[in-house]
C-alpha positions as CSV (number, residue, x, y, z in Angstrom):
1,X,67.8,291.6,-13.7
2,X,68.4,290.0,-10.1
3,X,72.2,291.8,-10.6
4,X,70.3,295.0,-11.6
5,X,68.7,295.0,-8.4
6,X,71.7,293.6,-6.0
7,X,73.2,297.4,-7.7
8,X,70.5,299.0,-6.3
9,X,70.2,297.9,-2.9
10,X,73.7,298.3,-2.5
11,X,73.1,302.1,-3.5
12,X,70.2,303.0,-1.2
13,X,72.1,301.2,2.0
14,X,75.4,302.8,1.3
15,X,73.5,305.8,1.0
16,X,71.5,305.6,4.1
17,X,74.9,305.0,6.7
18,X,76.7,307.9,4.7
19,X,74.2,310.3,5.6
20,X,74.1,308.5,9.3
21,X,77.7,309.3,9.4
22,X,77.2,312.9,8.4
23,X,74.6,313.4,11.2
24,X,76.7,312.3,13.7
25,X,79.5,314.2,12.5
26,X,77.3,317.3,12.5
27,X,76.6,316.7,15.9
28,X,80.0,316.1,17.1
29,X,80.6,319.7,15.3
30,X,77.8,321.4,17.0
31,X,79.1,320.0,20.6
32,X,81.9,321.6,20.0
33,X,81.0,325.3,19.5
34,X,81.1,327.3,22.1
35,X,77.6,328.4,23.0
36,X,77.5,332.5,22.5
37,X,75.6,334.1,25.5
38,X,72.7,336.5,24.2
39,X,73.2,339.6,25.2
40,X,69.8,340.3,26.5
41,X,70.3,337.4,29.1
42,X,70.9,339.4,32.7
43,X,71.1,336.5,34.5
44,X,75.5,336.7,35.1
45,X,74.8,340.3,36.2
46,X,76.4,341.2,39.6
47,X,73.7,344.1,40.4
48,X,70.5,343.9,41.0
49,X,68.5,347.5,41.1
50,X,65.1,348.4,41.9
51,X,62.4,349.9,43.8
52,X,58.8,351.3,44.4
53,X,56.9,354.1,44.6
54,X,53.7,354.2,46.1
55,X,51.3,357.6,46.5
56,X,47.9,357.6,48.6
57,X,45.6,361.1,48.4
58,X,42.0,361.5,49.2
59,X,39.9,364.6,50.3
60,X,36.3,365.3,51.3
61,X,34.1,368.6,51.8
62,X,31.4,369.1,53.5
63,X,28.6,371.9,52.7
64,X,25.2,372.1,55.2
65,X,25.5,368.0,56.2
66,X,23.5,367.8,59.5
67,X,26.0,364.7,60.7
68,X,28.7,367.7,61.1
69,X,32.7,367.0,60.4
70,X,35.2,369.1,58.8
71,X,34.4,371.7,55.7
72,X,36.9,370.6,53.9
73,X,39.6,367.6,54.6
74,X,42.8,366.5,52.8
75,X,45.4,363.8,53.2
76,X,48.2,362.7,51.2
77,X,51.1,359.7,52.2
78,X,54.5,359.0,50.4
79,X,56.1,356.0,49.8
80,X,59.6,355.3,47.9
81,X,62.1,352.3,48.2
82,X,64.9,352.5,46.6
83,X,67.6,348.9,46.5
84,X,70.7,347.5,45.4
85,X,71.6,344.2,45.6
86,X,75.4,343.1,44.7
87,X,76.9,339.6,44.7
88,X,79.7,337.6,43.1
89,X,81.2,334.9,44.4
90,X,80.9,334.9,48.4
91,X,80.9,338.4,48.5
92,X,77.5,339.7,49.0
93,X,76.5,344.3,49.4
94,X,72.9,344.8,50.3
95,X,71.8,348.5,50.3
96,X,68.3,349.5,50.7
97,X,66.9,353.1,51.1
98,X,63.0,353.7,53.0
99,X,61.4,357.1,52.6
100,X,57.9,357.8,54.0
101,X,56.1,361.0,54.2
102,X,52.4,361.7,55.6
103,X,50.1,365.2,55.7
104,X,46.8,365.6,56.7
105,X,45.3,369.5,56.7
106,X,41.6,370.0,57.5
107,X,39.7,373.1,58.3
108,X,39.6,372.8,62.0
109,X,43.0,371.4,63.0
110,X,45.0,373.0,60.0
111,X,47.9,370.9,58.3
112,X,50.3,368.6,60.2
113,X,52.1,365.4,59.7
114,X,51.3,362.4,60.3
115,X,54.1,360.3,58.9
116,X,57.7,361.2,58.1
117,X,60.4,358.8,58.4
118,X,63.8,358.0,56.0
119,X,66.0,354.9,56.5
120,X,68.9,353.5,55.0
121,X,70.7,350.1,55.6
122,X,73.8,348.7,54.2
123,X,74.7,345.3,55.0
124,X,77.9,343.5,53.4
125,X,78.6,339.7,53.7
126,X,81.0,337.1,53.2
127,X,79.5,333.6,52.8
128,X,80.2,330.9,55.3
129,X,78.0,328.4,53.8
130,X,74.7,328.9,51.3
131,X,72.8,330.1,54.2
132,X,75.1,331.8,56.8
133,X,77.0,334.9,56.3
134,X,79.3,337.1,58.5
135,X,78.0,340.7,58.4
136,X,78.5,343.7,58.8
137,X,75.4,346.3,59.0
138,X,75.1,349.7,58.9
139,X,71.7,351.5,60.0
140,X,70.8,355.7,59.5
141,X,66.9,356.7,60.7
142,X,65.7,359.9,61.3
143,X,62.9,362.2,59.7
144,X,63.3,365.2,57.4
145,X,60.4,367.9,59.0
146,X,59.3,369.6,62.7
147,X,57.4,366.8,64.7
148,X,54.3,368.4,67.4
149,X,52.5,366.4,69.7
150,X,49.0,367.7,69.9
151,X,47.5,367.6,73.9
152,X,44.4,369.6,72.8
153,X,43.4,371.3,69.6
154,X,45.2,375.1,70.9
155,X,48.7,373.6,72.1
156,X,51.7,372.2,70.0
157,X,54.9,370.7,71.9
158,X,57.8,369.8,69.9
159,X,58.3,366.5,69.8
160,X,61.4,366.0,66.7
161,X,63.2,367.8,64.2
162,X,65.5,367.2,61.3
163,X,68.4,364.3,62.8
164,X,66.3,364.7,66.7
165,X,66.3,362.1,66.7
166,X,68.3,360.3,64.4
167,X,70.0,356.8,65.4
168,X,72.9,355.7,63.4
169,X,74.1,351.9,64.1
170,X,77.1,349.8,63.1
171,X,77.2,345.9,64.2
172,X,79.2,343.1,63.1
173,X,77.4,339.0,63.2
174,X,75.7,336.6,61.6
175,X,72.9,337.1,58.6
176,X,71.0,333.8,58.5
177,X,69.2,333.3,55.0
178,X,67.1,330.1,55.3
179,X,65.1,331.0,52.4
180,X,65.1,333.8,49.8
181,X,62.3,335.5,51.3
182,X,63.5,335.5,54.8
183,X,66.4,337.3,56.6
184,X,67.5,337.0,60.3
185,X,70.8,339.1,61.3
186,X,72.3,338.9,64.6
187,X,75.2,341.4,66.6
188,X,76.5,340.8,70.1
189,X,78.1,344.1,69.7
190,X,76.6,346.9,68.3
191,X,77.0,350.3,68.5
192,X,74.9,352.8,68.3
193,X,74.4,356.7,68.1
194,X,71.4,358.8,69.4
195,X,71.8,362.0,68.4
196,X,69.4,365.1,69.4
197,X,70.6,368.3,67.1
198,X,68.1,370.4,68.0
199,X,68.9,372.6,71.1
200,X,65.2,372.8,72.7
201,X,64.9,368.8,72.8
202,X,68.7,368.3,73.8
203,X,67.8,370.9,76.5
204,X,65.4,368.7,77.8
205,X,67.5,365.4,77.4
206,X,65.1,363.5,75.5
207,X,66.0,360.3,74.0
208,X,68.2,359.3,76.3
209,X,70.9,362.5,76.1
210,X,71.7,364.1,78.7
211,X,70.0,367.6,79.1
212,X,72.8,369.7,77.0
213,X,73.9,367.0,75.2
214,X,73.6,366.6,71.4
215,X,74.5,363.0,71.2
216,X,74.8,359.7,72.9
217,X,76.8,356.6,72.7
218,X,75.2,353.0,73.4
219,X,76.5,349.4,73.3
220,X,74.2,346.8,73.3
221,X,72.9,343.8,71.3
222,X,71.2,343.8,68.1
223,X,68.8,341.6,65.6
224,X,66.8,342.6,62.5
225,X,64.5,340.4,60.8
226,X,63.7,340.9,57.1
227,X,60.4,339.4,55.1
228,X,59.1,339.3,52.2
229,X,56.4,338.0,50.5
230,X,53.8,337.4,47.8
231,X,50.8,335.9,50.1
232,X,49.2,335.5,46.3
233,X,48.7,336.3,43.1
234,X,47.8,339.9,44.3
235,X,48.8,340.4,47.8
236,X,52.2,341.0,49.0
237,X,53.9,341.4,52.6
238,X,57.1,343.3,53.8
239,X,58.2,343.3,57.2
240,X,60.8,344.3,59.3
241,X,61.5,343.7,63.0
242,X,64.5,345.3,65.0
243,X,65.4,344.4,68.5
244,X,68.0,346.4,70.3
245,X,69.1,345.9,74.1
246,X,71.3,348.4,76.0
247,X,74.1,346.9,77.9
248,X,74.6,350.1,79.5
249,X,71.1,351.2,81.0
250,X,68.1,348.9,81.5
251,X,69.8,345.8,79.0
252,X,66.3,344.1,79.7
253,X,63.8,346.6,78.5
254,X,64.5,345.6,74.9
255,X,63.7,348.9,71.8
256,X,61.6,347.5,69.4
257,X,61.4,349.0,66.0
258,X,58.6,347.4,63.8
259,X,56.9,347.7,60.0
260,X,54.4,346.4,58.4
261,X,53.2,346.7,54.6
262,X,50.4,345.2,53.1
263,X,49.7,345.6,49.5
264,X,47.0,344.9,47.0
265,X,47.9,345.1,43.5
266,X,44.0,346.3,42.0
267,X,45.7,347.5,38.2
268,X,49.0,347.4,36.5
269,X,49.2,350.8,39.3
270,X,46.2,351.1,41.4
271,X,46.8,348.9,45.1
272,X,45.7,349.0,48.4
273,X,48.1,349.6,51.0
274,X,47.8,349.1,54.6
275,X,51.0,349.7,57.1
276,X,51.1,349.0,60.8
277,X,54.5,350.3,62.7
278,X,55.2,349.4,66.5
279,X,57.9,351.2,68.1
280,X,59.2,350.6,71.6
281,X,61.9,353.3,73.0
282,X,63.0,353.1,76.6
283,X,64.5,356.5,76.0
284,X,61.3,358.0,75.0
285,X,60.2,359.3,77.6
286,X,57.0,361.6,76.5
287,X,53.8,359.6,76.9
288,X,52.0,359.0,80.5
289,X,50.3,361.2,82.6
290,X,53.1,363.7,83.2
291,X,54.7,362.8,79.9
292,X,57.9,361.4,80.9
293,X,57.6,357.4,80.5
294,X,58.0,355.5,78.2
295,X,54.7,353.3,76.1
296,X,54.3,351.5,73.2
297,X,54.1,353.8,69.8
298,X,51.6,352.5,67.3
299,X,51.0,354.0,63.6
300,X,48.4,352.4,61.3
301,X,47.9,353.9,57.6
302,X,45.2,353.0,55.4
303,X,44.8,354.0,51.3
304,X,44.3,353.0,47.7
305,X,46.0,354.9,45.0
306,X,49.4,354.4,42.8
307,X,51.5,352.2,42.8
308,X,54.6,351.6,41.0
309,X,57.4,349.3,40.4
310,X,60.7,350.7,39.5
């Protein structure tokens, strides 16, 4: 009996440490594959691609209201962003297209703009460290339609047309990225191109062209500052700040180009949007009392309506 059970004891422990052994070699086996990358996993991609596309419309009418306004009232504003984002290595291609577009038409001032605007950057960069790249940027902005200024509700002066203006800039620094959100890219040397093809607002040498002139060349220093941010759960912030200083003519009456954009996400596509744009042009000389100074432009646009993610 007692050699009966040495037998058995013998037979569970052998047992037991050959199926330890097996374990360990399965293990061993397993650490040795090579791990096959799903194919759904995006993650090693080189491009990123995207955009939005907002749209804001609302209308009234009026019939026998004793507080008086317009019969009838209708405004619609555009917005479409369009990006591509490319890096490997230290290599780094930014591209990112703007488009906005305003209209407002009512029954006593008729239809006009009041927003109207494309801009395209493309900004490559070699990595110096993580956070420091040397850049180069490229910057197009103009507007697609006729632009009026509006001195009284009878008179229209021609303020812009298609590419008058349109500013094209090239400048070579340094794009600081602290964080992911943040941006901040710096040129001692820029140049940049004001052109004014259209011959009535050349003819009066607007935008700092001579009177004739169809286009201008400035040097001068440059900075844009990029943000972007969720504020929360529902809010989110992109801004944009440009600074430009003309060596050539007044170097310390700085352009500013500003934008803001607010938005509210209400539905998978309803949001509120609110945008706020500042722009500063020592060249713009059509504001003041005998229109030919320059002042601070402000633009502020208020709506709910779609809002979607490309």
């Amino acid at each position: 009996m007692k050699k009966i059970f040495i037998l058995v004891a013998t037979l569970i422990i052998g047992s037991k440490v050959y199926a330890q052994d097996e374990t360990v070699k399965g293990l061993k086996d397993e650490s040795a594959k090579t791990i096959q990358k799903d194919a759904g996993d995006t993650s090693s991609k080189t491009w990123k691609k995207g955009g939005l596309f907002s749209i804001n419309v609302s209308q009234g009418s009026l019939k026998n209201w004793a507080a008086g306004g317009d019969k009838f009232s209708m405004s619609l504003n555009l917005y479409t962003n369009f990006f591509t984002f490319y890096k490997k290595g230290k290599n780094s291609w930014d591209n990112n297209i703007d488009f906005y577009l305003g209209y407002v038409n009512t029954t006593t001032l008729g239809a006009r703009k009041n927003d109207d605007r494309i801009d395209i950057t493309s900004k490559y960069g070699y990595a110096l460290n993580p956070k420091l790249n040397l850049s180069t940027l490229f910057n197009f902005r103009s507007q697609f339609f006729a632009g009026y200024e509006y001195p009284n509700a009878n008179t229209e002066n021609l303020t812009s047309n298609i590419l008058a203006p349109a500013y094209i800039l090239l400048g070579v620094g340094l794009d600081y990225k602290p964080t992911s959100d943040l941006s901040i890219f710096f040129s001692p040397l820029t140049t940049r191109w004001v052109i004014v093809n259209d011959k009535t607002l050349s003819a009066k040498g607007l935008y700092g062209v001579e009177p004739g002139k169809k286009s201008a060349t400035q040097i001068g220093a440059y900075a844009s500052i990029n943000y972007t941010k969720n504020l929360n759960q529902i809010i989110t912030y992109k801004g944009r700040l440009d600074l430009f200083s003309n060596y050539k003519s007044n170097p310390q009456n700085i352009d500013l180009f500003m934008t803001n954009m607010f938005s509210a996400k209400l539905s998978k596509i309803l949001s509120a949007t609110w945008s706020l744009d500042l722009i500063y042009d020592d060249d713009v000389k059509l504001f003041g009392k005998n229109s030919n100074s320059p002042n601070l432009q402000l633009k502020s646009l208020l709506g709910v309506g779609l809002l979607v993610k490309l």
